[in-house]
C-alpha positions in Angstrom: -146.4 72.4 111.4 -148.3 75.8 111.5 -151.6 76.6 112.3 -153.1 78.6 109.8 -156.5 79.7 110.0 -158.4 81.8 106.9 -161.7 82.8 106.4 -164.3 82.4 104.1 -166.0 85.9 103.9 -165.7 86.7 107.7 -168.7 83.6 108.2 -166.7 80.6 109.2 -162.9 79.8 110.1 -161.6 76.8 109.0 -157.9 75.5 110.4 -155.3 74.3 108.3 -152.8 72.1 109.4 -150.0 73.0 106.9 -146.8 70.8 106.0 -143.3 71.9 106.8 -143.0 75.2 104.8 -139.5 73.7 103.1 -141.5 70.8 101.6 -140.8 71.0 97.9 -143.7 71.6 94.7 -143.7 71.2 91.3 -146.0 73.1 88.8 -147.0 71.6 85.6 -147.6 74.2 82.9 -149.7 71.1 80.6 -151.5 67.3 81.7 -148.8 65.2 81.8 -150.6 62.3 79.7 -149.0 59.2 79.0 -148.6 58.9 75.5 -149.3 54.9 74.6 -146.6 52.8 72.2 -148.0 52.5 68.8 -148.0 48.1 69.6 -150.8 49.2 72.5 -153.4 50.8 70.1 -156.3 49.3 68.4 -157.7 46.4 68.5 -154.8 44.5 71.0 -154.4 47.4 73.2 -156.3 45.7 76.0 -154.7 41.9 75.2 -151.7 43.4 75.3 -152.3 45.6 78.6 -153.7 42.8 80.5 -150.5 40.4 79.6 -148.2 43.4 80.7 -150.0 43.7 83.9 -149.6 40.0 84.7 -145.9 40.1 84.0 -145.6 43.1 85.7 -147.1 41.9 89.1 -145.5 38.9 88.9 -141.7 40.2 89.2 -143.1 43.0 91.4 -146.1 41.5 92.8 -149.5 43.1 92.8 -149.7 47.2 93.0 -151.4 49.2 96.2 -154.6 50.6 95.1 -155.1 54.4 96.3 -158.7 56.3 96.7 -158.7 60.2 95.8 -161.4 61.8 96.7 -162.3 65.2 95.3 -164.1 68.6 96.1 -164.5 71.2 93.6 -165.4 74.4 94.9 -166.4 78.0 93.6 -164.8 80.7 96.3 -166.1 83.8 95.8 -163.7 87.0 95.9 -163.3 87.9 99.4 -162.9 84.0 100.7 -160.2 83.5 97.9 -158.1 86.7 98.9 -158.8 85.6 102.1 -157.3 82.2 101.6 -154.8 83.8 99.2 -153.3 86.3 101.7 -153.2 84.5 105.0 -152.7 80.7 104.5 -148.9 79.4 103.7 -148.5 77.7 100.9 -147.0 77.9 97.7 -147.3 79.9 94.3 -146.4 79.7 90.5 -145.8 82.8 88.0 -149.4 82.9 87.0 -150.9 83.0 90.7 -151.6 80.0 91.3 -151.7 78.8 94.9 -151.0 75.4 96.0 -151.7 74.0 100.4 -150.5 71.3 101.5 -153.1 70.0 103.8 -151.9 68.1 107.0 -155.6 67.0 107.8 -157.6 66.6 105.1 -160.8 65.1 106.8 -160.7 68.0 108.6 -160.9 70.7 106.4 -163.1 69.3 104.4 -165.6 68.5 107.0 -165.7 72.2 107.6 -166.1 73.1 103.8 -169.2 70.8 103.2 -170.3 72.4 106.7 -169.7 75.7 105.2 -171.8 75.3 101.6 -174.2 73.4 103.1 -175.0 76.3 105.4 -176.0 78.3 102.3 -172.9 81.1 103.0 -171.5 82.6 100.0 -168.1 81.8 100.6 -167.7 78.3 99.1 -169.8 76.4 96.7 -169.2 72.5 96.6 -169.5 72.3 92.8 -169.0 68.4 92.9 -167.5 65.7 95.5 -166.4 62.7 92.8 -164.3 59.3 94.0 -162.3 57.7 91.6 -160.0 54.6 92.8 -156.9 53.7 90.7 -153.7 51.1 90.6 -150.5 52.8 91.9 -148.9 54.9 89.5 -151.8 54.2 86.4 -153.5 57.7 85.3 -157.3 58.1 85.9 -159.4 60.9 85.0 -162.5 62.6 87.0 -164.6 64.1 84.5 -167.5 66.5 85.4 -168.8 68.2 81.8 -172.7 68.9 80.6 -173.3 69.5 77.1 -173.7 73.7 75.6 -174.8 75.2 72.3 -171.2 77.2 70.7 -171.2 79.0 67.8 -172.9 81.5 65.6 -177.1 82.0 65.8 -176.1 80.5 62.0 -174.1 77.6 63.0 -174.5 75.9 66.4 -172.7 72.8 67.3 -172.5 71.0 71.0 -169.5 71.0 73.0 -168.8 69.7 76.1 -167.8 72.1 79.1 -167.3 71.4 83.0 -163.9 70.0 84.6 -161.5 67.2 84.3 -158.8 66.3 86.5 -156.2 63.7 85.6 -154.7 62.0 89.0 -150.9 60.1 89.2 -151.2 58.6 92.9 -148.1 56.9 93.7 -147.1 55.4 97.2 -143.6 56.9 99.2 -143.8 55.4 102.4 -146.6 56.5 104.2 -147.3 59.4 102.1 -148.3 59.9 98.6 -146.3 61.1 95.7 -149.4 62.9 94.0 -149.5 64.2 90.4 -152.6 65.9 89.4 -153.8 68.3 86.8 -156.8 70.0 86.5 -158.7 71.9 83.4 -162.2 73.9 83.7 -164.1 75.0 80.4 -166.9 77.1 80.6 -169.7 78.9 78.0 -168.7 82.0 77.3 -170.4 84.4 75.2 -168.8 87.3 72.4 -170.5 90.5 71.0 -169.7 91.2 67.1 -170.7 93.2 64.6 -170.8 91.6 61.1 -170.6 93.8 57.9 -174.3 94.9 57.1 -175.8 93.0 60.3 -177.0 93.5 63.3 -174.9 93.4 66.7 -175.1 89.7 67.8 -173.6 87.3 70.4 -171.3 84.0 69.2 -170.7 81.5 72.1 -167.4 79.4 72.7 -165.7 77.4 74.8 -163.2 79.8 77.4 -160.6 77.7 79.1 -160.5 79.3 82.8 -158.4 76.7 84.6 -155.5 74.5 83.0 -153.0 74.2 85.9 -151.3 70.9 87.7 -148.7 70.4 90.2 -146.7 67.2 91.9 -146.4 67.7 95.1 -145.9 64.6 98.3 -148.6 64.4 100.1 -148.8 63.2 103.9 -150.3 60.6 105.1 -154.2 61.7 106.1 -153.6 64.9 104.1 -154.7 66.9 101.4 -154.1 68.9 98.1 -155.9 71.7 97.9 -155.0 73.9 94.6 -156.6 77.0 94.2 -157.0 79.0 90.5 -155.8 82.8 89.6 -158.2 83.2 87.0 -162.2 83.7 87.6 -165.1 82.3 85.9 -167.8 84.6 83.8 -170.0 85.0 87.7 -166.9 85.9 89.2 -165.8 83.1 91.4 -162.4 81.3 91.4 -161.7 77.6 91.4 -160.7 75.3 94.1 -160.2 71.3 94.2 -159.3 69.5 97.4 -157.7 66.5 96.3 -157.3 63.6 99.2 -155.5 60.5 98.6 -155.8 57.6 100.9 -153.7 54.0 100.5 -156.9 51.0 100.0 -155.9 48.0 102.4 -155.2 44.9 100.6 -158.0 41.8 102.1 -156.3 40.1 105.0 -154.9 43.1 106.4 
């Protein structure tokens, strides 16, 4: 393990517990959702789904339910170059940077500590828990509603962040597929023929990125964006899965 410290704006260190450097990653380029058979839609898709979960945990018996909690963050410049240029960890063509957190409790303690302090460095955006079956997709979903479109035709859209989460046991660590997209409000100045100068809002796409990756026991994803929103800041999500006892146990 290495001991990796980074800091948010020179304000507050928080230590990182990496995994072994050789530990592979892969990056997804696009959510990989599970497309449905054509015999699971309408109005027997659930009929049909609850009769294949039966069968299915009666030849394998029942599947390990697994907790993910989530922090998404804002970093402003300096803590992501920061982060970016002194923490080990691992990144795609576009930037990206992936950490592979050996204590998750840990660091996120410090983060909350951190934005609750009122520094600049990191803004807890949203801390959502979702709990799913082994393997079975499930979607955070953090949107508000905004006004796109031309002064002469406005329609609603829905903007925020969704993350889509694959949790699947490997021992005592996690197998973790996760993919995260982040839409915001963004405004365009044009000039129509014979018009005055006016803005036309629309949805901008800052974050679509995703990554499998094993994740130890106690530990965390953390996944940090290239790309900045319209105030500047990047994107971060802390993604911690943790194995729900069965009763009796």
């Amino acid at each position: 393990m290495v001991a990796v410290v980074f800091l948010g704006v020179g304000i507050v260190s928080v230590l990182v517990l990496m995994k072994n450097p050789r530990q592979d990653i892969e990056w997804l380029a696009k959510s990989p959702i599970q497309q449905r058979p054509q015999f699971l839609s309408g109005r027997w898709t659930q009929p049909v789904r609850i009769q294949l979960s039966r069968l299915k945990q009666w030849m394998f018996g029942p599947k390990q339910t697994i907790a993910v909690n989530a922090m998404i963050l804002e970093l402003s410049p300096a803590a992501a170059s920061e982060l970016a240029s002194n923490a080990t960890g691992f990144t795609n063509t576009a930037g990206a940077r992936a950490f592979v957190i050996q204590n998750g409790a840990r660091v996120r303690e410090e983060l909350l500590a951190t934005a609750s302090a009122g520094k600049p460095a990191y803004n807890v955006m949203s801390s959502p828990r979702i709990i799913t079956a082994e393997g079975v997709q499930a979607q955070f979903a953090i949107t508000h509603n905004v006004f796109i479109g031309s002064p002469s035709r406005i329609q609603q859209a829905n903007a925020g962040w969704w993350i889509d989460v694959w949790p699947r046991t490997s021992g005592r660590a996690i197998d973790l597929t996760c993919f995260l997209t982040q839409t915001e409000r963004a405004l365009q100045r044009v000039s129509p023929p014979n018009a005055e100068v006016t803005n036309i809002a629309f949805l901008r796409t800052n974050v679509s990125l995703g990554a499998r990756v094993r994740v130890p026991e106690n530990g965390s994803l953390f996944l940090l964006s290239p790309s900045t929103n319209t105030n500047g800041f990047a994107t971060g999500i802390l993604l911690s899965p943790t194995v729900q006892k069965r009763p009796g146990r």
